[in-house]
N, C-alpha and C positions, 0 to 999 in steps of 0.2 A: 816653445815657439808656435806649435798646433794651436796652445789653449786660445794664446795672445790674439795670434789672426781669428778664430773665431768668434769672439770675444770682441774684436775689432768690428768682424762684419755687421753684431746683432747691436752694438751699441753706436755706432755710426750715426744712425738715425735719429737718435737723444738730439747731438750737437746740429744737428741739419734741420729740426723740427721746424722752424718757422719759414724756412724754404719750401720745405716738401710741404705744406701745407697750402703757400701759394699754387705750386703748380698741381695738387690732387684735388686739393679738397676748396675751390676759389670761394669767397662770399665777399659780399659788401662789408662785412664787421670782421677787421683780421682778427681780433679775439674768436670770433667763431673760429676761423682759418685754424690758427689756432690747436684752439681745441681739439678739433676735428682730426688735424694730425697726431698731437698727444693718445687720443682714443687708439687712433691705429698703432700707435707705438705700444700702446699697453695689448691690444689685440694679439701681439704677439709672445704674450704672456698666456694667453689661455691654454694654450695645447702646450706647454712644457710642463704640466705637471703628466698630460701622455706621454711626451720624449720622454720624462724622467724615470718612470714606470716598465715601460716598455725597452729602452733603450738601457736601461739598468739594470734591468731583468736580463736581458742578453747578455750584458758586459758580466754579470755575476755566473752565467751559465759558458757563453762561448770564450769569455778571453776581454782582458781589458783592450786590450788592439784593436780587433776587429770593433768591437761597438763605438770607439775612438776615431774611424774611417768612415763607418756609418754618418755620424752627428756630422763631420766635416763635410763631406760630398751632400749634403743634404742642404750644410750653412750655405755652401756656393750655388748651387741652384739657386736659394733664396735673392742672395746677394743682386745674380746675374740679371734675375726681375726687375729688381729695383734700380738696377743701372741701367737699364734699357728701356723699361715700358715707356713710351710717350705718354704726354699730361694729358691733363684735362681737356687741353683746348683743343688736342688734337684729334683723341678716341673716346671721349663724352665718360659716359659713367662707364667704360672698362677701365678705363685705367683707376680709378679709386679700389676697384674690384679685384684687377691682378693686384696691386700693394697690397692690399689685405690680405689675398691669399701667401705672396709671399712672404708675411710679415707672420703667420700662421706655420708656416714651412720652417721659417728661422727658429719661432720658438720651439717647435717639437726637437730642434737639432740643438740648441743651446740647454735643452732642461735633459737631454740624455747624453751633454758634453760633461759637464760639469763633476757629477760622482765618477764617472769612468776617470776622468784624467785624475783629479786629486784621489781617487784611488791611488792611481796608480804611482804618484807619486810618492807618497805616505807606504807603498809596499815595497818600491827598489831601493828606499831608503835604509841604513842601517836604522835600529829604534831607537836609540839615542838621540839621533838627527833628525826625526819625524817633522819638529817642528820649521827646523830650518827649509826642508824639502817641500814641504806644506806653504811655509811662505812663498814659494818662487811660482806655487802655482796661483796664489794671489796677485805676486807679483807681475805675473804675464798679462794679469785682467790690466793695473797699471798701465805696463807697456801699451796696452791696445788701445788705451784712454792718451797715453801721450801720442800714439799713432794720431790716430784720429786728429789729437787736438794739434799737432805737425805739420797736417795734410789740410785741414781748414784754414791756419795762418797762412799756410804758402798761397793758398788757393783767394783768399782773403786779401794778400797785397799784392797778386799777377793779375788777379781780376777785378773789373769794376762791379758794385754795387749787383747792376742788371745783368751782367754776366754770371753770377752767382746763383740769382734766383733764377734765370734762365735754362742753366745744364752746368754751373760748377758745383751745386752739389752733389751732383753724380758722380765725380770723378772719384771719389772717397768709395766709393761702390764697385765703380769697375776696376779701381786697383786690388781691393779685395777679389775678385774673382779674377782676376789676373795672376795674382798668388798661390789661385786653388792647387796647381801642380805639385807648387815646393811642399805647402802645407802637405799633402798625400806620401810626397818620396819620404820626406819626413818621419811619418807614423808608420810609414810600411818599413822602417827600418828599426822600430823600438821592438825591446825585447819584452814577452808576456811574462807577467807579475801573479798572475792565477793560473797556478799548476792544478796535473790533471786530476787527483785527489779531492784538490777542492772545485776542482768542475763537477768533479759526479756528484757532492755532497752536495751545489748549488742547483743541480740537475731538480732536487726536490725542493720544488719551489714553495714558498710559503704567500698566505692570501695576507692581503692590509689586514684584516681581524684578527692572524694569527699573528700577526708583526706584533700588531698592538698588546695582544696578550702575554707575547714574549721579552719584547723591547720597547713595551709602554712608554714607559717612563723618558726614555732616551727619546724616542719618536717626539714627545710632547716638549720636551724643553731642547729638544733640536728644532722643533718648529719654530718657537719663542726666538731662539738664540740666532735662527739666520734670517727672520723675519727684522729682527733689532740693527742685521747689517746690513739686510737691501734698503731698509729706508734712506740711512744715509747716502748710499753711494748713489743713488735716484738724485737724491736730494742735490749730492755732489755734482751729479753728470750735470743738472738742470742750471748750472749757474751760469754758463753762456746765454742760455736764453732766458732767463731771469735778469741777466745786464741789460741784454739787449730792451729786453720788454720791459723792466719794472724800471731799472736805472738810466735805462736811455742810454747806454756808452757804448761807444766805437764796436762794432761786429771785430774787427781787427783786435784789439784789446781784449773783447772778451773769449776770441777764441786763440788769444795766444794764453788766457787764464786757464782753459782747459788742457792745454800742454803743459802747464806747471803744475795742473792736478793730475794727468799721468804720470810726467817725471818724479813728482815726489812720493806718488802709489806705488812706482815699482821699487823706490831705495827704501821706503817706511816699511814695507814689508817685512824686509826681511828680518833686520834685527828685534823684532817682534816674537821670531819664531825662535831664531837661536836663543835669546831670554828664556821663554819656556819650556827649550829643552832642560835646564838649568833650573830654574825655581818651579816649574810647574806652569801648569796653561792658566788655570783658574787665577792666581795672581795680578799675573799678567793683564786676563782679557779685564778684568771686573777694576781694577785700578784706573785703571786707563780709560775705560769707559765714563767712569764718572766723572772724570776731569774734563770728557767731550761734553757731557749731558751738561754740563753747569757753565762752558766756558761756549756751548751753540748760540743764544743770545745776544753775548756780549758782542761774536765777531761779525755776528749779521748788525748788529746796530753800528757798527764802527765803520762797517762796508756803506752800509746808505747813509751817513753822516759824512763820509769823505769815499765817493765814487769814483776812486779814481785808478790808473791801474798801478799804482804801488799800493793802492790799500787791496785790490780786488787780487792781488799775487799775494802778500801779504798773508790775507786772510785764508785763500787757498792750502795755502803752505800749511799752514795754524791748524785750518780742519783735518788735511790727509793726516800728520803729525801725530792727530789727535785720536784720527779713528784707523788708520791702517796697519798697523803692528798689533793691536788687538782684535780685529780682524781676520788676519792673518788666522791670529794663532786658535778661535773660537771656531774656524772651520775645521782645521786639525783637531779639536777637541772632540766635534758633533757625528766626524768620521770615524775617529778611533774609537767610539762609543759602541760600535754596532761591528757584529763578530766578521770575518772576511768572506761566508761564505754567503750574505745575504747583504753584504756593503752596498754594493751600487744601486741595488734597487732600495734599500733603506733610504740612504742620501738621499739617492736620485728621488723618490717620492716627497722627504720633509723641505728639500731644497726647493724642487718644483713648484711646493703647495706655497712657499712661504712667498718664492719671487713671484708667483702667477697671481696673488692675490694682491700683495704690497706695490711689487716691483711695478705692476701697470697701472695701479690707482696715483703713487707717489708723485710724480709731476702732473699732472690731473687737479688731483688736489691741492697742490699748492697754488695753482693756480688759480682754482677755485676761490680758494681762501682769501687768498692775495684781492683777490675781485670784488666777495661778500664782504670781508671784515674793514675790506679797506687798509690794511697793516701790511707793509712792505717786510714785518720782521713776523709775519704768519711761519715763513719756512722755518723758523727756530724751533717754534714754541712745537711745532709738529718731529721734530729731529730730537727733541729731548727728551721728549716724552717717549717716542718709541728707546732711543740709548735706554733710558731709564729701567722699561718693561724687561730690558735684554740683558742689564744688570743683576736683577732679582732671578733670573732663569740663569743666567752664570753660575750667582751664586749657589746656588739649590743645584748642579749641576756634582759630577765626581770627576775626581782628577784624573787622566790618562796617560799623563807623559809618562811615560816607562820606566824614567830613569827613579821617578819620586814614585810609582806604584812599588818599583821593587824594594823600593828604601823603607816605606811603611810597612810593608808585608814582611820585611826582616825584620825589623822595629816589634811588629806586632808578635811575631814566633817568638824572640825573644821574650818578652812581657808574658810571654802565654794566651796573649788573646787569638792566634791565628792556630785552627788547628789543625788544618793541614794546608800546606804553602801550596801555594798556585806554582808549575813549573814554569821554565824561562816564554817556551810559544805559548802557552796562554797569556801573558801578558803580554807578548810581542804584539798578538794579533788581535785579542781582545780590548785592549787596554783596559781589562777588569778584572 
């Protein structure tokens, strides 16, 4: 419920983008508007590969909890900015200037949320169940995408049009920081998952060059492999304001479409994850992908050929379907990769680098594209190709689920190939 709300507060902004850019950033060309807003949304992508770092680095040294309060009390400050600062019209160029800083603030708290909680997930978990556990923490991003997308339809048919652009999309803002409470009572009541053995061991901290020199390999195709799942969910968030702007339909309509892309993020999750505790991650993530990459196309053309909102729920449905249960399980994979006592800051650094570079170009550039190529189905060809890259780094990946490391490692002592068996915690913790 922590992850969900904050996850809620940093992606709120997605679904609001062509409001907030009326009242921050005004011009004659709302394409600039626009824009302009998009930038600052991506803005808040620079400083989470510091959150990740920083904030990972503590979570691996003091305790998954405490770094967990940190990132939260940090999201709601943010939040409280953005629900309060008057516009443009009001405080001239501050107010573009507080959103950017608090858009900066959000992402340092969002890129050092992210490794500490699905740590911590993936550690209260029995290892068997990693997967499943590992889903729900996907699953909360979900929830906070049908928040949001909840909070806009309500807001969308209590309010008119000009009421909207005026101060209703605030409101998505300051109910987020109105939560900030429960979110805190919350985490102050979870129990720590990094005992004190491997506090002292995480006490000696290692540099990015020594990461790399140790856990190369894992760093590089964990880059790959979360960079291949921020595109899409960018991709995803962006289809409210892609109806709006490319297909011209109902703001009502398309932000009741982004309730139906949280609801179906948070149930696609899960059995995603329970699958690969069972056959394995790899399977799982690389099957399923490719059925997303080859089937992106087809749903955007069937979306702008019939705009309508059973085709635009429809195709929603199709994409989460498509891409959330492997998902899921490719985040569990990229965590169990890297040993417990240098987790959060491993994650937290390949996560950060990968959302801070993709995650704030991704609606940007579709945009862009959308503009130059002239092609309304620009977002596919851009969504397959990245699935595709994310495919091949799967593939070339090693398997983690615990249940299928131990089965090969017995598999292999038998035959003779293994010459001395890995005990039960090193595969618990390693998944290697």
């Amino acid at each position: 419920m922590g992850n969900a709300l904050e996850v809620y507060d940093f992606t709120s902004y997605a679904y609001f983008a062509v409001m907030i850019g009326t009242a921050f950033f005004p011009t004659h060309d709302k394409f600039v508007s626009l824009i302009l807003s998009l930038a600052t949304f991506g803005i808040g992508f620079l400083s989470r590969p510091l959150g990740g770092i920083l904030i990972g680095a503590y979570a691996d040294r003091a305790g998954r909890r405490p770094a967990m309060m940190v990132s939260f009390i940090l999201m709601g400050v943010g939040s409280a900015a953005l629900a309060l600062t008057p516009g443009y019209a009001t405080i001239g160029i501050a107010a573009p200037l507080i959103i950017v800083v608090a858009r900066l603030v959000q992402g340092f708290a969002l890129g050092g949320e992210i490794a500490p909680a699905t740590a911590f997930m993936l550690e209260a978990a029995e290892p068997e169940r990693r997967g499943v556990f590992g889903g729900l923490q996907v699953a909360s991003q979900g929830l906070a995408t049908l928040a949001s997308g909840m909070i806009g339809l309500a807001l969308s048919i209590w309010l008119s049009t000009g009421q909207m652009y005026a101060w209703g999309w605030r409101v998505p803002f300051l109910i987020g920081t109105l939560i900030l409470p429960l979110g805190i009572f919350i985490r102050r009541s979870l129990p720590e998952t990094l005992h004190r053995t491997e506090q002292d061991d995480a006490n000696n901290t290692v540099s990015f060059a020594q990461l790399m020199t140790t856990h190369g390999r894992a760093v590089v195709l964990g880059f790959v492999i979360i960079s291949s799942l921020t595109i899409p969910f960018y991709v995803f968030a962006y289809i409210t304001t892609y109806a709006i702007t490319t297909l011209h339909m109902n703001t009502t309509v398309s932000l009741a479409a982004t309730a139906v892309l949280g609801f179906c993020n948070t149930i696609f999750a899960l059995p995603g994850g329970w699958l690969s505790d069972r056959i394995g991650r790899k399977p799982v993530m690389v099957t399923q992908r490719i059925v997303l990459a080859l089937c992106a196309y087809p749903l955007f053309m069937l979306l702008n050929v019939f705009p309508t909102a059973m085709t635009i729920f429809a195709v929603t449905i199709a994409l989460s379907f498509l891409n959330q249960p492997s998902g899921a399980v490719a985040l569990v994979a990229v965590t169990e990769s890297f040993p417990k006592n240098v987790r959060c800051a491993s994650l937290g650094t390949v996560y950060a680098l990968a959302v801070a570079i993709f995650g704030s170009t991704t609606q940007g550039i579709i945009a862009w594209l959308i503009k130059w190529t002239g092609d309304p189905l620009a977002p596919a060809w851009y969504l397959a190709v990245a699935v595709a890259l994310g495919v091949v780094a799967m593939a070339m990946s090693k398997e983690t689920a615990p249940r299928i490391v131990a089965r090969n490692l017995t598999s292999g002592a038998q035959s003779g190939e293994v010459g001395t068996p890995l005990d039960c915690a090193t595969i618990n913790e390693s998944g290697a």
